[in-house]
BASEDREN-270599 format. One record per residue (C-alpha): residue in one letter; y, z, x. Coordinates in steps of 0.2 Angstrom, whole numbers, padded with zeros to 4 digits, always signed. Example, Ala and Ser with C-alpha at 12.3 -4.5 7.8 and 13.67 -1.06 7.14 Angstrom:
BEGIN
A-0022+0039+0062
S-0005+0036+0068
This chain:
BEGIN
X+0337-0514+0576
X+0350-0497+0579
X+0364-0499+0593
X+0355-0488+0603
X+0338-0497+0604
X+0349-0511+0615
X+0357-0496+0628
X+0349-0495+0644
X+0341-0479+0647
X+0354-0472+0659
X+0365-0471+0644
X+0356-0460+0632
X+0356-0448+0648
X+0372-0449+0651
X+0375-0444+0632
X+0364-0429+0632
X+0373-0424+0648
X+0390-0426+0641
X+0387-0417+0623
X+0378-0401+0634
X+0394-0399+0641
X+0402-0402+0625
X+0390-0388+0620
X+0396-0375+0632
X+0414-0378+0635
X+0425-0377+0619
X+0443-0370+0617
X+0438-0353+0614
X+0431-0353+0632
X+0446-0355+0639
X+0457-0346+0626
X+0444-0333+0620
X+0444-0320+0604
X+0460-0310+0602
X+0455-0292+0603
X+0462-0282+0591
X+0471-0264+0601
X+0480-0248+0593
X+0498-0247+0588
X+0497-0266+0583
X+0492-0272+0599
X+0483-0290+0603
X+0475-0294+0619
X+0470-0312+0620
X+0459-0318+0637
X+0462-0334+0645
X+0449-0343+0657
X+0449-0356+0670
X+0433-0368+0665
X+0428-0379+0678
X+0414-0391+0677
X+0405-0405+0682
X+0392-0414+0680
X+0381-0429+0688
X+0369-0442+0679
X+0359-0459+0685
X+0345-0468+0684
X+0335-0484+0691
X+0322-0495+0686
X+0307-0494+0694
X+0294-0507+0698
X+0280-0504+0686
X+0268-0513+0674
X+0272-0506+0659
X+0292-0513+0655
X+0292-0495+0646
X+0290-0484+0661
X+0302-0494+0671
X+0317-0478+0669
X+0316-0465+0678
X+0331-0454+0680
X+0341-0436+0676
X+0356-0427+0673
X+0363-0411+0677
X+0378-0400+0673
X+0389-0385+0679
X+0402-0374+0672
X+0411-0360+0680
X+0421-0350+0668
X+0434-0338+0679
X+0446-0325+0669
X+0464-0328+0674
X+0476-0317+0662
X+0478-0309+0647
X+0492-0313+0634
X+0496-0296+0627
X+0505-0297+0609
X+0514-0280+0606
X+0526-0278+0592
X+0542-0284+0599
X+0535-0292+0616
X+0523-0303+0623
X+0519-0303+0638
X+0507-0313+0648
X+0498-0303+0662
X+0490-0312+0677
X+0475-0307+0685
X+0481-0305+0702
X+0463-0315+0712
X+0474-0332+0706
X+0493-0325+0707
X+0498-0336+0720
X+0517-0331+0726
X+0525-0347+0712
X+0515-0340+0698
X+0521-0322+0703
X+0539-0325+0703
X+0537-0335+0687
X+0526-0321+0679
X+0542-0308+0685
X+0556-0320+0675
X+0553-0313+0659
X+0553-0293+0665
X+0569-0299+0676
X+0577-0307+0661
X+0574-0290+0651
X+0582-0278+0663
X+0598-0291+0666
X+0601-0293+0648
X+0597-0273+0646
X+0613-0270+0659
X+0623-0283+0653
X+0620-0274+0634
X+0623-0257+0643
X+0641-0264+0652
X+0645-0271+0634
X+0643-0253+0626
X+0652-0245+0638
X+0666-0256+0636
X+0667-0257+0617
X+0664-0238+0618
X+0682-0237+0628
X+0675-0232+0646
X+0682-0236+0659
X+0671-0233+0673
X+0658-0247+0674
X+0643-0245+0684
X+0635-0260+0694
C-alpha cells in the first residue's frame, strides 16, 4: 500500500494547491528574460510576485466511507513590475519604477549617481592639480 493511500484527503488537496503555485511562480517571474538592446545594452525586468492561497476540507456524514471528503483549494498571484536592471557597457544601473519608490528606496537608488559625480569632481580637482593650476573650483 503507497504512502499516499494512508493521507487524509485534505492533504492531496493541499499538494495540488501548492505545486499550481509552484507552477506559476518561478524565479524567472520575479527576475524575468534579459532583453538584449543596441550598443551592447541589457535590460533585465524585475517583479514583485505576491501570492497566496487557501485549502481545507471536512468529513461529511455519509453512508459510503468514500464520499465522506468534501473540500477545495484556491490560489492567487499578483505579479507587479518594480524596476529594471540596465547593464550598459561600463555601468549598471538599476532603474525603479516610480508606483513603488517610496522616499528610502529613492535616496538609495540616487547613491550610485551621487557617488559618480563626487568621484567625477574629486578626479577633476586631482587634474587640475597635478596639471599645476592653481585655481580650484568647488
Amino acid at each position: 500500500m503507497s504512502e499516499r493511500s494512508n493521507e487524509h484527503p485534505v492533504q492531496e488537496t493541499l499538494r495540488v494547491t501548492m505545486d499550481e503555485i509552484r507552477s506559476m511562480v518561478d524565479a524567472n517571474t520575479i527576475v524575468g528574460q534579459p532583453i538584449q538592446c543596441d550598443g551592447g545594452t541589457t535590460v533585465i525586468p524585475i517583479s514583485k510576485v505576491s501570492f497566496g492561497f487557501a485549502s481545507g476540507g471536512s468529513d461529511l456524514p455519509t453512508k459510503v466511507a468514500k464520499d465522506m471528503f468534501g473540500g477545495g483549494g484556491g490560489a492567487g498571484v499578483t505579479i507587479t513590475p518594480i524596476a529594471f536592471l540596465v547593464i550598459m557597457p561600463g555601468d549598471v544601473k538599476l532603474l525603479q519604477l516610480s508606483v513603488n519608490a517610496s522616499t528610502p528606496n529613492a535616496i538609495v537608488n540616487m547613491v550610485p549617481d551621487v557617488m559618480d559625480k563626487v568621484t567625477g569632481f574629486l578626479a577633476g580637482r586631482q587634474a587640475k592639480k597635478e596639471a599645476g593650476t592653481t585655481e580650484i573650483v568647488e
